[in-house]
N, C-alpha and C positions, 0 to 999 in steps of 0.2 A: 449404664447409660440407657435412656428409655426417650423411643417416639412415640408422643401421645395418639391415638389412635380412634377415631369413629368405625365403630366396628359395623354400624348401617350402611354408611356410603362408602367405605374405603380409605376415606381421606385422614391426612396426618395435617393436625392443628399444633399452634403455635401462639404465643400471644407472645407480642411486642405492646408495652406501656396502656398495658389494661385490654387492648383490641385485641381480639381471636382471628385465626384467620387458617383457612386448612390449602392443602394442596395434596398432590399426588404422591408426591412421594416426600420423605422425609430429608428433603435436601438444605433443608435452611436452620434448622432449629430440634434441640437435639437436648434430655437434661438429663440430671442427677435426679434421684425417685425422688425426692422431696419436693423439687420444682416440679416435677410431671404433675403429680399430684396436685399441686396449686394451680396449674391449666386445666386441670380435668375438672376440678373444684370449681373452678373460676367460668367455663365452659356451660356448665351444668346453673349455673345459680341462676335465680329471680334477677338479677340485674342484667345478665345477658337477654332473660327473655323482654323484659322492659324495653332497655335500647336497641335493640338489632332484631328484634318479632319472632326469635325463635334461641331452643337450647338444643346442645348433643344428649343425647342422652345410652346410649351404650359404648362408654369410650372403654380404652386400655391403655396402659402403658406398655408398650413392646419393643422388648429388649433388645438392643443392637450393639455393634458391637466398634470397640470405641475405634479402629481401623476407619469405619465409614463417617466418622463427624466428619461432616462436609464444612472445610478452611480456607478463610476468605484470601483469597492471594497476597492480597498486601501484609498479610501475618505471618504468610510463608516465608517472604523478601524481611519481614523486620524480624519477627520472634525464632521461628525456625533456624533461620539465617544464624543470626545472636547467639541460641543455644550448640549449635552444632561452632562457630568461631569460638567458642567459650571449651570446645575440648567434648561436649557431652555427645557420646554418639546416638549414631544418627537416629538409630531407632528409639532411641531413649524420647531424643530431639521430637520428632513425630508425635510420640502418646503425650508431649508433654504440649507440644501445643494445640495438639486436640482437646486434652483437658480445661486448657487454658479457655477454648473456646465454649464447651460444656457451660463453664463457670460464668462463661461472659453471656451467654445465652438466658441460661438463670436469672442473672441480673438485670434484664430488660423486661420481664414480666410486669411492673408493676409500670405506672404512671408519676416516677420523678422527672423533678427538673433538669437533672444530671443528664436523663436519653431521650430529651423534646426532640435534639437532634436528631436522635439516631431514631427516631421516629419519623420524622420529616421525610431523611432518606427513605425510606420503607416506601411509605404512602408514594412518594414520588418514583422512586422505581418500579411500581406497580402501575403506572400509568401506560 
């Protein structure tokens, strides 16, 4: 598991549905190397410098460790919940809906239809 990383300013970047967007610490978004890679990629390109008037450009991917993927509560209450009622223990429970999240994480990167939602919320939580 890797947080994408500005190694200039400090900050740990993230992209939700094409948007970049960094913070202090790596509390929201969190990938598999392949997706890091596609933020760092995506971070860097001519199109970031285009729409938004600037690119990263000394990023890393920095390895963390899957303990810390920060989990949204309500998937605590459903998935969590589910796999530990289902018999699987607990600690199994945990790495498996941290992964779960990794995975979900991954899957917002780009700009489908499928996460305009899960965009909306973003943008609006940010207000």
């Amino acid at each position: 598991m890797y947080a994408v990383k500005d190694l200039d300013s400090g900050l740990y970047l993230s992209e939700v549905a094409g948007c970049i967007f960094d913070r202090k610490r790596y509390e929201n978004y969190v990938y598999e190397k392949k997706q890091a890679n596609q933020v760092m990629q995506d971070a860097k390109s001519k199109s970031q410098s285009t729409d938004f008037g600037f690119t990263y450009k000394n990023l890393a991917g920095v390895p963390v460790e899957l303990y810390t993927v920060p989990i949204i509560k309500r998937s605590i209450d459903i998935t969590w919940s589910n796999k530990v009622k289902q018999g699987m223990p607990f600690k199994e429970a945990v790495i498996g809906c941290a992964l779960e999240h990794v995975r979900l994480f991954g899957s917002t990167i780009k700009n489908y239809k499928e996460i305009s939602r899960h965009n909306f919320h973003f943008v609006t939580s940010q207000l």
